[in-house]
DSSP file (Angstrom, degrees, kcal/mol; ACC not computed):
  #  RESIDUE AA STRUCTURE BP1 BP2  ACC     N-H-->O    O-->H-N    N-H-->O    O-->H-N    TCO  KAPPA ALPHA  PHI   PSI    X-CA   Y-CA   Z-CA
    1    1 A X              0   0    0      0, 0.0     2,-0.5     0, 0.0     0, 0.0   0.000 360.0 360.0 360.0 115.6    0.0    0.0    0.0
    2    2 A X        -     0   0    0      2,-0.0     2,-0.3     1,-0.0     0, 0.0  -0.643 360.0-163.1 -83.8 146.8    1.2    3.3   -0.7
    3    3 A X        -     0   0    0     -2,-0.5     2,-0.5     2,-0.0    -1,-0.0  -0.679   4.0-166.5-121.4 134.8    1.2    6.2    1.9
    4    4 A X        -     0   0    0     -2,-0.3     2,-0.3     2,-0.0    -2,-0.0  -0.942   6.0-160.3-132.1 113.7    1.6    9.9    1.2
    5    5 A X        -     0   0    0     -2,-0.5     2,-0.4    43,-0.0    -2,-0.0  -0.743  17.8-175.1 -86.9 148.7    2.3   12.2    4.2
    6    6 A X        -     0   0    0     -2,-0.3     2,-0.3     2,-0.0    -2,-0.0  -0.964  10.1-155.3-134.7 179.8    1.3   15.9    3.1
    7    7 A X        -     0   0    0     -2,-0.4     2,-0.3     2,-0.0    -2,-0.0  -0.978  12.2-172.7-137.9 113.4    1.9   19.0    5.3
    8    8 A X        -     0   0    0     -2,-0.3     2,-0.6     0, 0.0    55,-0.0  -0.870  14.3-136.1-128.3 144.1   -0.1   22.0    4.9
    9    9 A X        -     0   0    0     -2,-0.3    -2,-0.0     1,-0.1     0, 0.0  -0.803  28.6-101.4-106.6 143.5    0.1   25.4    6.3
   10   10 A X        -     0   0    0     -2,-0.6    49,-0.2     1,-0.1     3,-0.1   0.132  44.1-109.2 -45.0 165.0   -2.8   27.8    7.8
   11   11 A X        -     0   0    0     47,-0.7     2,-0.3     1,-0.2    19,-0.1   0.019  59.0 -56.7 -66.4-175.4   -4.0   30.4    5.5
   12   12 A X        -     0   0    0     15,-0.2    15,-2.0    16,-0.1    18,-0.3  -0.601  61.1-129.2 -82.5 154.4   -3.1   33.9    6.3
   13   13 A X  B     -A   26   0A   0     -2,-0.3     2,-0.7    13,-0.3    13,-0.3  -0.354  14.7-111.1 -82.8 160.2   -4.2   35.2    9.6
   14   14 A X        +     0   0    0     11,-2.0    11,-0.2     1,-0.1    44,-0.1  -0.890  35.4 172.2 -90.6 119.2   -6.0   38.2   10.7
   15   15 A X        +     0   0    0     -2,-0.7     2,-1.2     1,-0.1    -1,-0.1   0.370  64.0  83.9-107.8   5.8   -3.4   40.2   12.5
   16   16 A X  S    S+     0   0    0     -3,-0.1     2,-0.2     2,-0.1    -1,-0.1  -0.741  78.7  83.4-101.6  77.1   -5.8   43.2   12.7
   17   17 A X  S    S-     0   0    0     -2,-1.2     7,-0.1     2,-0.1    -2,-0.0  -0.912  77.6-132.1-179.0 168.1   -7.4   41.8   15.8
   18   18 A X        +     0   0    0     -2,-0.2     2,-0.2     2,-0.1    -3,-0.1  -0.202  69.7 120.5-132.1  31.2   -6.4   41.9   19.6
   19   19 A X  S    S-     0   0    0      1,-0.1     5,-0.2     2,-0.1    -2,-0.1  -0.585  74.6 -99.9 -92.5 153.2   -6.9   38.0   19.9
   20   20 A X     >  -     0   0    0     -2,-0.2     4,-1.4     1,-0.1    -2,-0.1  -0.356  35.3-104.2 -65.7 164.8   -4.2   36.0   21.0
   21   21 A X  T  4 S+     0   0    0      2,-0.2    37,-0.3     1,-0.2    36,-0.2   0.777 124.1  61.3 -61.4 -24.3   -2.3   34.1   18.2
   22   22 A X  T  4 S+     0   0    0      1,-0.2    35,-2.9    34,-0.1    36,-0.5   0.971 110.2  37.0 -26.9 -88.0   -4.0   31.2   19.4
   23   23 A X  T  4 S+     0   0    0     33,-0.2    -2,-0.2    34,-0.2    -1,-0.2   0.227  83.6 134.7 -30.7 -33.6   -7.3   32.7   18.5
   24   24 A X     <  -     0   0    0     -4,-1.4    34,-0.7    -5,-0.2    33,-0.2  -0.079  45.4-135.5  -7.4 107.3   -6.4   34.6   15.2
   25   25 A X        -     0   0    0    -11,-0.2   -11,-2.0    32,-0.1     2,-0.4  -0.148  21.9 -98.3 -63.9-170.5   -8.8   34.3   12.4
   26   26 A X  B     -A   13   0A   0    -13,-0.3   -13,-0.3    31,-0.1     2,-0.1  -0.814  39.9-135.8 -96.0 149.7   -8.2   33.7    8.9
   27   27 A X     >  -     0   0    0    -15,-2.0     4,-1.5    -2,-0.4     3,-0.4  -0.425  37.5 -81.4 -87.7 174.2   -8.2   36.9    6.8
   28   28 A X  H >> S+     0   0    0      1,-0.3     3,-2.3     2,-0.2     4,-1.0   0.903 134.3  42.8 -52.9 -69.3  -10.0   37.4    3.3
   29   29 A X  H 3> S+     0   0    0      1,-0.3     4,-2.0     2,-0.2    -1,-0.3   0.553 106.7  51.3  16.1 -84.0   -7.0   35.9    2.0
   30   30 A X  H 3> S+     0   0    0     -3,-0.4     4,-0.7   -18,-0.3    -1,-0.3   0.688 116.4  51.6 -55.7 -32.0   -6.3   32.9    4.2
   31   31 A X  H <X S+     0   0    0     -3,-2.3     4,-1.4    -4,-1.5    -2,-0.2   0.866 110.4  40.3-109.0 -42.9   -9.8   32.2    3.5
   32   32 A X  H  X S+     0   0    0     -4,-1.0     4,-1.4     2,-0.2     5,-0.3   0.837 117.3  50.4 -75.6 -42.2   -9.9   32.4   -0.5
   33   33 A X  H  X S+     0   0    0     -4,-2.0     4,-3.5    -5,-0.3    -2,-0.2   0.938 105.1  56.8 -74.3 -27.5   -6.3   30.4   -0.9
   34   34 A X  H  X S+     0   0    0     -4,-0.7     4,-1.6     2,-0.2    -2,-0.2   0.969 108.6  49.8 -50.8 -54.8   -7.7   27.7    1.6
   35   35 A X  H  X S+     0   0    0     -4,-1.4     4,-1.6     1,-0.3    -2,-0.2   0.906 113.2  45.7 -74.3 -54.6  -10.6   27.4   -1.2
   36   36 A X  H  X S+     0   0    0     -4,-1.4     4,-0.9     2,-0.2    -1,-0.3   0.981 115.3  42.6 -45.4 -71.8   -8.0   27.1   -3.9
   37   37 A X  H >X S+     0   0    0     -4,-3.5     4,-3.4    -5,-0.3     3,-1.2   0.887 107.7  59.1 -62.0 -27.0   -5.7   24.6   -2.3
   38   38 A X  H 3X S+     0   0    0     -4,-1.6     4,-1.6     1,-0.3     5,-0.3   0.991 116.4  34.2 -64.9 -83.6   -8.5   22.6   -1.2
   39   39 A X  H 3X S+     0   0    0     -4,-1.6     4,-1.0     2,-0.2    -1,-0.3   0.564 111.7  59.7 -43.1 -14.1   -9.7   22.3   -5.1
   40   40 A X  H XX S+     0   0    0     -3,-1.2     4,-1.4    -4,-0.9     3,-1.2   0.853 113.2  39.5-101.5 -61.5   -6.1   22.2   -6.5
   41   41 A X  H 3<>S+     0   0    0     -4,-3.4     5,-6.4     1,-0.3     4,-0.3   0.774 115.7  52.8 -61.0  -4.6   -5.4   18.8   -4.1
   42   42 A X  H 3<5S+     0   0    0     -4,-1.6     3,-0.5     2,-0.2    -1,-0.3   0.789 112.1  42.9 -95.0 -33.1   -8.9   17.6   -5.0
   43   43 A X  H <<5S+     0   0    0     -3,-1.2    -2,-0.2    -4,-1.0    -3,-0.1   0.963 111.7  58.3 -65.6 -46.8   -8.0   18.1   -8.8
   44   44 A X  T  <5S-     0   0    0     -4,-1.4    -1,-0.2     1,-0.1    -2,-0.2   0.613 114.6-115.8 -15.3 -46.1   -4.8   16.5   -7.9
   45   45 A X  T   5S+     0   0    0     -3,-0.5    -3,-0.2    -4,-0.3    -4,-0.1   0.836  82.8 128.8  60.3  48.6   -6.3   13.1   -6.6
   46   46 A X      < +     0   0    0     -5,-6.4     2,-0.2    -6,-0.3    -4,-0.2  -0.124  17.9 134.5-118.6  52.2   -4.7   14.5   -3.5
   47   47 A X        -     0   0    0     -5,-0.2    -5,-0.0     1,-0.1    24,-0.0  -0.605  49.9-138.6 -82.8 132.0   -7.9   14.2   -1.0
   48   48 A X        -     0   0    0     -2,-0.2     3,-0.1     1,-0.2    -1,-0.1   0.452  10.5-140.5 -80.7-127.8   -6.5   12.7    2.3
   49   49 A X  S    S+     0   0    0      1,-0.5     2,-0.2    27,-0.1    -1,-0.2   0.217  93.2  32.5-129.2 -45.9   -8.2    9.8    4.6
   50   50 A X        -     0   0    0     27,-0.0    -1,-0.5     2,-0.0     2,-0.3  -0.814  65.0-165.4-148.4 127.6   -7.1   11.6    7.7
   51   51 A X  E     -b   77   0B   0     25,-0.8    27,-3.2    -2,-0.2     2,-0.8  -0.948   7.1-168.8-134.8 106.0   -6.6   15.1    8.4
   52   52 A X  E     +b   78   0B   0     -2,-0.3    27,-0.2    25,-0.2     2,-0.2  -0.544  22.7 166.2 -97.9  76.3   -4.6   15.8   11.6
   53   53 A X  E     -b   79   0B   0     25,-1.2    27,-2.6    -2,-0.8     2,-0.4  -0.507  36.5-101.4-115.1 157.4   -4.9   19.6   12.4
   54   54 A X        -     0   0    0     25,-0.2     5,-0.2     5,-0.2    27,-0.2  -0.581  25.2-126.8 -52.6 107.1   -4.2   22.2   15.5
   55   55 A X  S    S+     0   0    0     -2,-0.4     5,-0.2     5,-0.1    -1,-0.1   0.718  78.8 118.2 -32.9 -47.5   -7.1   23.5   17.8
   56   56 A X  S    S-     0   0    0      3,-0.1   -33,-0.2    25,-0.1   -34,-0.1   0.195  71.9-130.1   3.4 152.3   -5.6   27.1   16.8
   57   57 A X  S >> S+     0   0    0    -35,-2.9     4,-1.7   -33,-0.2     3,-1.6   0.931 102.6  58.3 -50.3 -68.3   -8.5   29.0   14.8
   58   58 A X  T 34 S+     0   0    0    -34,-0.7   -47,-0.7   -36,-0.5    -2,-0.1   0.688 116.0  31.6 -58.6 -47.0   -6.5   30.0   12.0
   59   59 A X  T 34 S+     0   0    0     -5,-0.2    -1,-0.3   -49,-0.2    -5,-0.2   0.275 114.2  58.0-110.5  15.8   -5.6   26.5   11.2
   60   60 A X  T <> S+     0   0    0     -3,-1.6     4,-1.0    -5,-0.2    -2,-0.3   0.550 108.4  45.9 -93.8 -27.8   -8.6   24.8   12.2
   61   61 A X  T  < S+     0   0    0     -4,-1.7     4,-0.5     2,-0.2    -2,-0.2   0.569 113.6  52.3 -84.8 -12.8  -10.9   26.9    9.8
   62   62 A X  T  > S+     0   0    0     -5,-0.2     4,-0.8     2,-0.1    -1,-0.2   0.696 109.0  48.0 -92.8 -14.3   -8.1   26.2    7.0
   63   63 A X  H  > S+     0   0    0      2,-0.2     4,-1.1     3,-0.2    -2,-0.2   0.840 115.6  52.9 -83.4 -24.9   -8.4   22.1    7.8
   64   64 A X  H  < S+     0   0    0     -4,-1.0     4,-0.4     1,-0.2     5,-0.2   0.654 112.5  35.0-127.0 -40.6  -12.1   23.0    7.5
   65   65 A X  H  4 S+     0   0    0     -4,-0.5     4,-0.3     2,-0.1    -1,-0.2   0.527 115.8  56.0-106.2   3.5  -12.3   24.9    4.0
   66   66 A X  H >X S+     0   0    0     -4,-0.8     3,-1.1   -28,-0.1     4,-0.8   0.899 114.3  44.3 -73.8 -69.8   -9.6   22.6    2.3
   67   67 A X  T 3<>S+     0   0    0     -4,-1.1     5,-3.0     1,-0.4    -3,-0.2   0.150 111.9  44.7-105.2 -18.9  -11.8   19.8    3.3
   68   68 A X  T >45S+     0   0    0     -4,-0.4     3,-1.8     3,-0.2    -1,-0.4   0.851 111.0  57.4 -86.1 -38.6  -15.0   21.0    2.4
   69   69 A X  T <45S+     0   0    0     -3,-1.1    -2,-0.3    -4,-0.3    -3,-0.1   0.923 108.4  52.9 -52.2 -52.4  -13.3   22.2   -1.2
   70   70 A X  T 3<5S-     0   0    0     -4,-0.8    -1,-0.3     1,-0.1    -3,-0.1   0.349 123.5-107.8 -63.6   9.8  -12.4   18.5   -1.3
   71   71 A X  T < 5S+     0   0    0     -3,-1.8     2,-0.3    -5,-0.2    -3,-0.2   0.777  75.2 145.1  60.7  26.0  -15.9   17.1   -0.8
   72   72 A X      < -     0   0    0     -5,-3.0    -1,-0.2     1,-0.1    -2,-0.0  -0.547  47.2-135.6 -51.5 136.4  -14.6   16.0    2.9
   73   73 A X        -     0   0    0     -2,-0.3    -1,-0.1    -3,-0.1    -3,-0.0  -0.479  32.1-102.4 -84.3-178.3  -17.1   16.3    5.5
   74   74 A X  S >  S+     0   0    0      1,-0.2     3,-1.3     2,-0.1    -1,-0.1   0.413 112.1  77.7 -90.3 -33.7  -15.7   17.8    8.7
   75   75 A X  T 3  S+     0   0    0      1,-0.3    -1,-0.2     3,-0.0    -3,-0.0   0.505  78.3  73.3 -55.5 -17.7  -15.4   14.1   10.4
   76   76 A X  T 3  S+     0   0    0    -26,-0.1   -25,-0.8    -9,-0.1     2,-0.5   0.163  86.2  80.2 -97.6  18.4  -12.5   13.7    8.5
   77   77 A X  E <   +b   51   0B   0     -3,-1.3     2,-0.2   -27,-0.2   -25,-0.2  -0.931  50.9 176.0-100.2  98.5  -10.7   16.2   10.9
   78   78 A X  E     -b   52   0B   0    -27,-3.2   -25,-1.2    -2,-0.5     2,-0.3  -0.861  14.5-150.6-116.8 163.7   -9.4   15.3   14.1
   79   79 A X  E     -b   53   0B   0     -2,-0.2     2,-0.4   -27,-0.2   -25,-0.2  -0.840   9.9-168.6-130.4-178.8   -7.4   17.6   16.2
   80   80 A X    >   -     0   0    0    -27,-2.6     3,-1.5    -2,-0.3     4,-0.3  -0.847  14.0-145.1-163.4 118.0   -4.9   17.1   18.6
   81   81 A X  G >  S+     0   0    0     -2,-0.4     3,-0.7     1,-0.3    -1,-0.1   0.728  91.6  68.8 -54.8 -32.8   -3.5   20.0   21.1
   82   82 A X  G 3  S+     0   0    0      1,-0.2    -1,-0.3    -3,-0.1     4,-0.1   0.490  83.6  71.0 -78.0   8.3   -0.5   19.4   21.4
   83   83 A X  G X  S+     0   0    0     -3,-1.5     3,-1.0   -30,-0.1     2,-0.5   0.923  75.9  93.8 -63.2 -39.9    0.4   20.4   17.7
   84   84 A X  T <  S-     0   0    0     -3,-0.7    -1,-0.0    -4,-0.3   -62,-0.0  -0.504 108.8  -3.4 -68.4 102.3   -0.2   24.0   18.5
   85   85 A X  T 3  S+     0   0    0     -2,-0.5    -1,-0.2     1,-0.2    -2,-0.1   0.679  96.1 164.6  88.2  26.6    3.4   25.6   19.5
   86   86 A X    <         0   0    0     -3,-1.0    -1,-0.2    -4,-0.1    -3,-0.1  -0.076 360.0 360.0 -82.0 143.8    4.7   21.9   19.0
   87   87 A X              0   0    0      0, 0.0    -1,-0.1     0, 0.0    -4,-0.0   0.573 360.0 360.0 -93.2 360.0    8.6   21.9   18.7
């Protein structure tokens, strides 16, 4: 069987905000390039099984619009806290 790890990074953030980085939304941006990669890996035949993302905002709302862009439900997300500021 072959296995493909991929690694994706949050959209852009909203830095215009007093929320902690934690907290951070995505900006217009973050939010239209999420939509984009999401379809470019779904054009790809690069849809995952398993999507392992950070509680963070910023990069739970990007695991959440690649994944719809990929015809993923939201069940295909899991998150795990200790990602977030991870060394």
């Amino acid at each position: 069987m072959h296995k493909e790890l991929l690694l994706l990074r949050h959209g852009k953030s909203d830095w215009n905000t007093n929320s902690s980085d934690f907290y951070r939304t995505l900006n217009n941006r973050g939010q239209r390039d999420a939509q984009q990669m999401g379809e470019w890996l779904a054009e790809q035949s690069l849809v995952p099984d398993l999507i392992i993302c950070s509680l963070a905002t910023h990069a739970l709302t990007t695991a959440e619009i690649v994944s719809a862009a990929m015809g993923l439900s939201t069940g295909a997300i899991k998150t795990d806290k200790s990602i977030y500021g991870a060394n």
